[in-house]
C-alpha positions as CSV (number, residue, x, y, z in Angstrom):
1,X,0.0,0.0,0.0
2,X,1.6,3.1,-0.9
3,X,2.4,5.9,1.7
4,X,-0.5,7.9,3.2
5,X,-0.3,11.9,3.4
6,X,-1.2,11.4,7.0
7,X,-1.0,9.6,10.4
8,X,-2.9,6.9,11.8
9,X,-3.6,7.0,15.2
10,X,-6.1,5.2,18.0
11,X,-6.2,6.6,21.3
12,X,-6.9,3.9,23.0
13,X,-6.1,-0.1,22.6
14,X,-8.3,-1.8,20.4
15,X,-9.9,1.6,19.6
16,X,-11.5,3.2,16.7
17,X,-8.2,4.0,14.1
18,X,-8.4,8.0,13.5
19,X,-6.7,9.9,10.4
20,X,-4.6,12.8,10.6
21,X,-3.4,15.3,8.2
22,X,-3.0,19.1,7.0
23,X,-5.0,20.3,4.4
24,X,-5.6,23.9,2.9
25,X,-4.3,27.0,4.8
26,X,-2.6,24.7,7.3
27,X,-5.9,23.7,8.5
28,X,-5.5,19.8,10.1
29,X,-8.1,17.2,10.2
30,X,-8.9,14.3,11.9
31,X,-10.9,11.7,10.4
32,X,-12.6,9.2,12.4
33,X,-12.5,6.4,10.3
34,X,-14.8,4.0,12.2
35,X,-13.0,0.9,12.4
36,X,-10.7,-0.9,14.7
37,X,-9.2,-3.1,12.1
38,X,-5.3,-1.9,10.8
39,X,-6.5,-3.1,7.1
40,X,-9.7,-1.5,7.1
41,X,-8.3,1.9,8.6
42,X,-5.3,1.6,5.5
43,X,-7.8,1.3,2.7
44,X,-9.8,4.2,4.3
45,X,-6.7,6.6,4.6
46,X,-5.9,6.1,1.1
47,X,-9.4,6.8,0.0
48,X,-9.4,9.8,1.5
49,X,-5.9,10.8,0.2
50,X,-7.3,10.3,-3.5
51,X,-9.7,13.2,-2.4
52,X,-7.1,15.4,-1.0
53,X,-5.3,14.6,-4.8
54,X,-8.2,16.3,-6.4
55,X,-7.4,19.2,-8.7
56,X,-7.9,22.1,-7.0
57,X,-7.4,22.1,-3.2
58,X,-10.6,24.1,-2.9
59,X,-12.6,20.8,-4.3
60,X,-10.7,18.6,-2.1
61,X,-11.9,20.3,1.4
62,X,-15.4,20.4,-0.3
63,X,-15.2,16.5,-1.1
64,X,-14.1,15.7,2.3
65,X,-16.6,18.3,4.2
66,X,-19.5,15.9,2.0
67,X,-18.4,12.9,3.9
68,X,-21.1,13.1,6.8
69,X,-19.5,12.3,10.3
70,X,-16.3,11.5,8.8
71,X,-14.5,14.3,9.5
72,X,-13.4,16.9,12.6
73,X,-11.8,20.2,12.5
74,X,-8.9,20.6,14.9
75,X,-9.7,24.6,15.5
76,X,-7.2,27.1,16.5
77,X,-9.2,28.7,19.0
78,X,-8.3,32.6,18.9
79,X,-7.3,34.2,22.5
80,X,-9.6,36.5,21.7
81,X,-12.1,34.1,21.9
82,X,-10.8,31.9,24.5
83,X,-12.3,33.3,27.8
84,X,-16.1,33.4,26.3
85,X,-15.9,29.7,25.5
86,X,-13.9,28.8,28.7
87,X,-17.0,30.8,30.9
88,X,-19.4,28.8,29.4
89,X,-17.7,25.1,30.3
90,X,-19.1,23.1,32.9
91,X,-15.7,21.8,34.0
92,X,-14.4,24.9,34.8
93,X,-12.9,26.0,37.9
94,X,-15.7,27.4,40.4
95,X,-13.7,29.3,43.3
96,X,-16.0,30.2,46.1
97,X,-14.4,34.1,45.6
98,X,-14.4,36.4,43.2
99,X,-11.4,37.4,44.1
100,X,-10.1,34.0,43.2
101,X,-12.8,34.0,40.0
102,X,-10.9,37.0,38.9
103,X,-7.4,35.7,39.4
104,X,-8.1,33.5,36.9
105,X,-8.9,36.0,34.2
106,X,-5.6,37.9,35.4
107,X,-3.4,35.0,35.1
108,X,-4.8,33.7,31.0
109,X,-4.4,37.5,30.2
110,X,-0.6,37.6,31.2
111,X,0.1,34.6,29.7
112,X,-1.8,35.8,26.1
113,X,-0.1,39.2,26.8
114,X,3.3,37.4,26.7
115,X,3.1,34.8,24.1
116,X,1.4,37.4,21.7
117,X,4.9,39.7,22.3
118,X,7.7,39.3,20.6
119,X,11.1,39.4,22.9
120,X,14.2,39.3,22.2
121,X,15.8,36.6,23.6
122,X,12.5,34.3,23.2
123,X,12.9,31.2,21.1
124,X,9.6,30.1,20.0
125,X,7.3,32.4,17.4
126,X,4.6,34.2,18.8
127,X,1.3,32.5,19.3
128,X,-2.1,33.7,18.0
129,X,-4.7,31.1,19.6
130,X,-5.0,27.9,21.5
131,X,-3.8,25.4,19.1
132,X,0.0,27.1,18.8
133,X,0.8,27.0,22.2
134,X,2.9,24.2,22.7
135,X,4.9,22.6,25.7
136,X,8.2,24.8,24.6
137,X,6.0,28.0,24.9
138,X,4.7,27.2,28.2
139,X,8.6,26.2,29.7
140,X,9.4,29.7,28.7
141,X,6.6,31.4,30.4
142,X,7.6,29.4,33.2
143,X,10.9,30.9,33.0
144,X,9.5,34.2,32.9
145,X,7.5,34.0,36.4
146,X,10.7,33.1,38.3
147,X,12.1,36.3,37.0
148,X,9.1,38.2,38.5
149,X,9.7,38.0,42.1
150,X,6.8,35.7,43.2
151,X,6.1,33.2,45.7
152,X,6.8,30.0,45.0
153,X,3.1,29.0,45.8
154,X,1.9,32.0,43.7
155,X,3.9,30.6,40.4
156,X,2.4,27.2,40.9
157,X,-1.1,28.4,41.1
158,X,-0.6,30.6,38.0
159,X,0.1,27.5,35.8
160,X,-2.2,24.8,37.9
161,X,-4.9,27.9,36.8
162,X,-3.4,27.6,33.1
163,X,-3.8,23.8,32.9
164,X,-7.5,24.4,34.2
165,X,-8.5,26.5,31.4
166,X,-6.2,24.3,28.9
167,X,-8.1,20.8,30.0
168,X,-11.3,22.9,28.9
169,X,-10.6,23.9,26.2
170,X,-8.1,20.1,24.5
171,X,-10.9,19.6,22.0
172,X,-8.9,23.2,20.3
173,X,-5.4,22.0,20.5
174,X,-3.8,18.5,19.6
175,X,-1.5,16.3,22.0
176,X,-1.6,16.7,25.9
177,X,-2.2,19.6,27.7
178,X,1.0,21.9,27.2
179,X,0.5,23.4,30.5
180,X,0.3,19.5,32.0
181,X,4.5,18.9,32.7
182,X,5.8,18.8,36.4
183,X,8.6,20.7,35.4
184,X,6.6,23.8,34.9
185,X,5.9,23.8,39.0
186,X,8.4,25.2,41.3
187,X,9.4,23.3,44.3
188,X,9.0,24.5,47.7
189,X,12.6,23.5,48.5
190,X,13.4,26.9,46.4
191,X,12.4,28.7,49.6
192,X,13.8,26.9,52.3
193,X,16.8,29.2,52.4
194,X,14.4,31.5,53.5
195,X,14.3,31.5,57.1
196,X,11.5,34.0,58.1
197,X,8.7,31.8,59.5
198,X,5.1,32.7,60.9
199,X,5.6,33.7,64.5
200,X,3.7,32.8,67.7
201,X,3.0,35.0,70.3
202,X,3.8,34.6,73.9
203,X,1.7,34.8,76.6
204,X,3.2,38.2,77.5
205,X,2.8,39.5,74.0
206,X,-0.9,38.8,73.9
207,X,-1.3,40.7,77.7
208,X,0.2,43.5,75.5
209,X,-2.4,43.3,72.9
210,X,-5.5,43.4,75.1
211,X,-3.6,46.2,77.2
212,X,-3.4,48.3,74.0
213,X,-6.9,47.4,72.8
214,X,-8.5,48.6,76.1
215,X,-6.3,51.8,76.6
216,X,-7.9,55.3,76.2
217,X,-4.6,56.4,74.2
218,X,-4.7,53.9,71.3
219,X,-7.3,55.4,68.4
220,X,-8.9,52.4,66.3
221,X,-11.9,52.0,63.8
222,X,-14.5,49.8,66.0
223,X,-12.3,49.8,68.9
224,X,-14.2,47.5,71.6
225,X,-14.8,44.8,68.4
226,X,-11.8,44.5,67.6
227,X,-10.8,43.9,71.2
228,X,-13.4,40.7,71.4
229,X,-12.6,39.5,67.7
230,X,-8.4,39.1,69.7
231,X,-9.8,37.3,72.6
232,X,-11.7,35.0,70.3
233,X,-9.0,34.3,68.6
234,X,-6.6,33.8,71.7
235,X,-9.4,31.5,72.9
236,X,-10.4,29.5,70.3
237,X,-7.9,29.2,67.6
238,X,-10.1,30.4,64.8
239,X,-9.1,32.4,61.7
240,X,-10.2,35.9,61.5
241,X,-12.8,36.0,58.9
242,X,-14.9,33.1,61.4
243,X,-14.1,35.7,64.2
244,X,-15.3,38.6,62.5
245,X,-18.3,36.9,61.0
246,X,-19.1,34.8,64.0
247,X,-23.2,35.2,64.7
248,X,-25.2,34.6,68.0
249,X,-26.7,32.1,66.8
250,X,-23.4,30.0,66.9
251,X,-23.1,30.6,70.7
252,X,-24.7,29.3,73.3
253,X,-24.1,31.1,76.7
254,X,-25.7,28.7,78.5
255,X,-24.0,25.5,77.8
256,X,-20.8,28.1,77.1
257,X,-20.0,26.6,73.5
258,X,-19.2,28.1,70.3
259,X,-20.2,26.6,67.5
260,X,-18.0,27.2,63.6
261,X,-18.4,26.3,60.6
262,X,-15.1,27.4,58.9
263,X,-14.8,29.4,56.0
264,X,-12.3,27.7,54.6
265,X,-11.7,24.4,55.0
266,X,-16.2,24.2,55.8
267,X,-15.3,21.7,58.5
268,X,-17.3,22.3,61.9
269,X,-16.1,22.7,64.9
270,X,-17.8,23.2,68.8
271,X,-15.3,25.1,71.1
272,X,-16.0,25.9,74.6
273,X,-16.0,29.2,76.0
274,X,-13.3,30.2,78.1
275,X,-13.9,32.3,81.2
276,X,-12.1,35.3,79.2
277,X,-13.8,35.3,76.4
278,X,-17.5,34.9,77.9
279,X,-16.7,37.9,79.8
280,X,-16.1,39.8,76.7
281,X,-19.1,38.1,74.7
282,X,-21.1,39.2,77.7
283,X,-19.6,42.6,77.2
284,X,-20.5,42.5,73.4
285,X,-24.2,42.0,74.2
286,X,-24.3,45.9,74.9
287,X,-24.2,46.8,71.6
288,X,-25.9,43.3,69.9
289,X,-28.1,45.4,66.4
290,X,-27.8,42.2,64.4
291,X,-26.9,38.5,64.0
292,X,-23.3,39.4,63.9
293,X,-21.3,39.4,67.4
294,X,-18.8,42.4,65.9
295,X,-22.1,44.2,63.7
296,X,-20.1,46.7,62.4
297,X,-16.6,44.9,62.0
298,X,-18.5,42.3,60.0
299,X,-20.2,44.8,57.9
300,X,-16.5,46.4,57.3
301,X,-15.6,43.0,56.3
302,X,-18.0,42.0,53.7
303,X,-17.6,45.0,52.1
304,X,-17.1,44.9,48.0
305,X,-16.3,46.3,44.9
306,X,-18.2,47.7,42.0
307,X,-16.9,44.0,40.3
308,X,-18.4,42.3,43.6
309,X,-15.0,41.8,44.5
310,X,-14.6,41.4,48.9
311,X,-12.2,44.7,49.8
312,X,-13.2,45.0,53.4
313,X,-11.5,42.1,54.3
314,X,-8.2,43.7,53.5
315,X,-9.8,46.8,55.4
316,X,-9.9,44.5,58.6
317,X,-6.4,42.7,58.4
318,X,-5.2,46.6,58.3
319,X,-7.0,47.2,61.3
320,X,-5.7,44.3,63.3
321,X,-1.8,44.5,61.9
322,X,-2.0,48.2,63.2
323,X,-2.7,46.6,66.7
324,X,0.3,43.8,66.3
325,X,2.5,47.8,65.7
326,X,1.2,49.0,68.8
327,X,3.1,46.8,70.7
328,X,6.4,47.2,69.4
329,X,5.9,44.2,66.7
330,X,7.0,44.3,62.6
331,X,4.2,42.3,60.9
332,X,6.2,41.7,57.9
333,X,10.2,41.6,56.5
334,X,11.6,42.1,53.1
335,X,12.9,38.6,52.0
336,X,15.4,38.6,49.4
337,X,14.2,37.3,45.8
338,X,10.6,37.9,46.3
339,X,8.7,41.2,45.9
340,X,6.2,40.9,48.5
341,X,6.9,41.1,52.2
342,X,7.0,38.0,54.0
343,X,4.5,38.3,57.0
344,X,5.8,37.4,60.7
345,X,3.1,38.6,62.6
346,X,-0.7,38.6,62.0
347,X,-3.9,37.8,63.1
348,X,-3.0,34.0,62.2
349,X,-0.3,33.9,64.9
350,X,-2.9,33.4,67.3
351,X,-3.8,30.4,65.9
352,X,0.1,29.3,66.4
353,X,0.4,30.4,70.0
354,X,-3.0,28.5,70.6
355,X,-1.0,25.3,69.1
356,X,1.8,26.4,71.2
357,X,0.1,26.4,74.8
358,X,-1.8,23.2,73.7
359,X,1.4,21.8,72.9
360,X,3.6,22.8,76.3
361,X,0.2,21.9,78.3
362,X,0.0,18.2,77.2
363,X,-3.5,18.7,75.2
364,X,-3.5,15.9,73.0
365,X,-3.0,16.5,68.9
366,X,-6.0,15.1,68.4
367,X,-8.0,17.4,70.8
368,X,-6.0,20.2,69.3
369,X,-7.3,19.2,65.4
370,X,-11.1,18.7,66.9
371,X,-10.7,22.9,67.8
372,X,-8.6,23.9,64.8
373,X,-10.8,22.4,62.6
374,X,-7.8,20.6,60.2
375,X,-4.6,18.6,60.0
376,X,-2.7,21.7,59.3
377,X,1.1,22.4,59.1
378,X,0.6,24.4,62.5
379,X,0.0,20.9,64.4
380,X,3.4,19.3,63.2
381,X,5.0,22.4,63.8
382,X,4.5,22.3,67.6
383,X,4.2,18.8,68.5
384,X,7.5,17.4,67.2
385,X,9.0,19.9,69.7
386,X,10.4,17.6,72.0
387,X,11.6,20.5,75.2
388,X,15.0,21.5,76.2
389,X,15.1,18.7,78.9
390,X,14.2,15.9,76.7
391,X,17.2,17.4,74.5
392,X,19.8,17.8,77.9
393,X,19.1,14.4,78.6
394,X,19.9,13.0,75.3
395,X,23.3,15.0,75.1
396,X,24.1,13.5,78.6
397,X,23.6,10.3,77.1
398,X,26.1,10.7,74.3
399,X,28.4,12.4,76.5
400,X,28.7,9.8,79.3
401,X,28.0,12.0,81.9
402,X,24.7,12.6,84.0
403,X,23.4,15.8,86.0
404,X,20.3,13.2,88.1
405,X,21.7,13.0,91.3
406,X,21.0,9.5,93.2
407,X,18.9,9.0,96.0
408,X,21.9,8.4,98.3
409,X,23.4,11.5,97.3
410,X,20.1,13.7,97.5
411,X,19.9,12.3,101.6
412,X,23.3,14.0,102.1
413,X,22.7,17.5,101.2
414,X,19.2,17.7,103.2
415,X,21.4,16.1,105.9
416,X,23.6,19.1,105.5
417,X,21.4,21.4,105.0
418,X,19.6,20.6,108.4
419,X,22.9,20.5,110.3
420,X,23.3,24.6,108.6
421,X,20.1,24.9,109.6
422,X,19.3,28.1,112.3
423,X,18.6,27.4,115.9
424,X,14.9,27.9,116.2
425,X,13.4,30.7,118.2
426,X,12.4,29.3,121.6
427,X,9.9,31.8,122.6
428,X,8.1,31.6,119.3
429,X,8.4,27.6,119.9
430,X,6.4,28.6,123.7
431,X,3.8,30.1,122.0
432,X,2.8,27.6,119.8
């Protein structure tokens, strides 16, 4: 049989055979040619490459266009185009935010804005829809985030959000996805020379807080919320957003439980009320106007955007960083290599100072998780933390040498103490 014009192709084992080739204008095809048998699928091929030998190319795509349900069009889907057809997909990503919704827009727009440019210095050609971006074009974009001073968790969720749209969209380009290669993701290991870590408060750092927060000199938006939205989070654990947002009818002063369903994680969790904070729930029941315990922190917080986009939040976290400054504390630190500041201090290092005093007060890891609400890093952090003694001991060990005095020993200096001992006063020994 003589040589076909295209490629042969089933994709998968014992599946139908499919025909591949380039026709007019560039424009590939692929035939499904209905038939699993290698003989079969030959003649077919051939058939069809006596149309594409017609005269005229024009009569050949008009020929193989007449075979009904013979033949697909592999599209090169515009950019242009690309977002109104990716909207409509019901695979598509469906983030509970906007915020996140509109990340996603942000992140297809860079990467259109920077295969559409030519660079010098850029190897592959510039792209004009879907079906020319290949694996090369992606490695190069990868390249370029690194040189943009991001996180390494922010790079990886720009392509993971680039793969999303591409695995919509495969029925427009041929191959795998081009944005599908592990080598396109950073690894976190990048960062481990980076040393500044989320910081727990100490007890006496969190005396400071509510010393600041109760102060007549201190000036703050919502003051006497922002004071109970602390103590809940000293006293239960909880992010901010379930602080702020928390609602009476999640509390139960009677039976002196709180009850949260989180925001993020949607996991529910029943807390009880510590002494501190039911005084300053108590407290908040002065000014109750609505369902929310903090009404007019909450209605800070939900605050958006003419694109419905949540600002207040960021409003808030201002709020509460400003507090963190009060007592002497920098929230965040320039890191080297990334263009954001690294934060030290926030509203989330409550949550690690609550996994801190669980930790040095014996609470069980897994009555710590039924409060936090998940089998977070925060956990691990604290409960591999073996103490300083544990860690004298062991060096001891190694070192053939022992500070645990024996029994024998212990006998001999209360024996000398007693013989150092004062004489007693007699008349006080009269009187009793």
């Amino acid at each position: 049989m003589k040589d076909l014009h295209g490629n042969l192709r089933q994709k998968s084992k014992n599946g139908t055979y499919y025909y591949r080739l380039t026709v007019a204008n560039g424009i590939r095809k692929e035939f499904a040619l209905k038939t699993s048998d290698y003989e079969e699928a030959c003649q077919k091929a051939s058939d069809l490459d006596a149309v594409w030998e017609a005269p005229t190319q024009e009569v050949a795509i008009a020929q193989l266009n007449a075979i009904k349900g013979f033949s697909k069009q592999a599209q090169n889907l515009p950019f242009n185009e690309v977002w109104q057809q990716y909207e409509v997909h019901p695979n598509r990503a469906m983030p509970h935010t906007v915020s996140e919704q509109t990340a996603y827009r942000i992140t297809f727009d860079e990467f259109v804005n920077f295969v559409s440019t030519p660079l010098s210095g850029r190897k592959h050609t510039t792209a004009r829809g879907i079906g020319e971006v290949t694996p090369q074009v992606c490695e190069e974009f990868s390249a370029y985030l690194k040189k943009t001073s991001i996180a390494v968790d922010t790079h990886n969720r720009k392509i993971k959000r680039l793969r999303k749209i591409f695995d919509c969209l495969k029925e427009y380009y041929d191959g795998e996805n081009p944005f599908r290669s592990k080598t396109l993701l950073r690894n976190p290991r990048e960062e481990q020379d980076t040393i500044v870590r989320r910081q727990a408060f100490t007890k006496e750092q969190e005396q400071e807080l509510l010393t600041v927060l109760s102060d007549s000199i201190h000036k703050l938006k919502n003051k006497a919320e922002i004071r109970v939205v602390y103590i809940m989070g000293m006293f239960t654990g909880q992010r901010l957003k379930d602080c702020v947002l928390l609602q009476w009818q999640n509390i139960d002063m009677a039976r002196q439980r709180i009850w949260v369903k989180q925001f993020k994680t949607g996991k529910e969790v029943t807390i009880p009320i510590a002494p501190e904070l039911l005084k300053a729930l108590q407290e908040a029941e002065s000014w109750k106007t609505d369902q929310y315990v903090c009404p007019r922190s909450a209605a800070r917080y939900n605050k958006t955007n003419a694109a419905g986009k949540n600002v207040g939040n960021n409003l808030i976290d201002i709020d509460v960083l400003r507090v963190i400054r009060w007592i002497g504390l920098e929230p965040s630190v320039e890191v080297p290599g990334r263009k954001k500041k690294m934060t030290v201090y926030g509203f989330h290092s409550l949550r690690h100072s609550f996994a801190s005093f669980c930790a040095e007060a014996g609470v069980p890891k897994a009555t710590l998780l039924s409060i936090l609400g998940t089998e977070s890093d925060i956990t691990d952090k604290y409960y591999t933390h073996v103490g300083d003694e544990s860690q004298r001991k062991a060096i001891e060990a190694i070192s053939g040498c022992s500070s645990e005095k024996s029994a024998q020993t212990r006998i001999d200096e209360v024996l000398a103490l007693l013989d150092t001992a004062p004489e007693p006063n007699k008349e006080l020994v009269k009187k009793i």
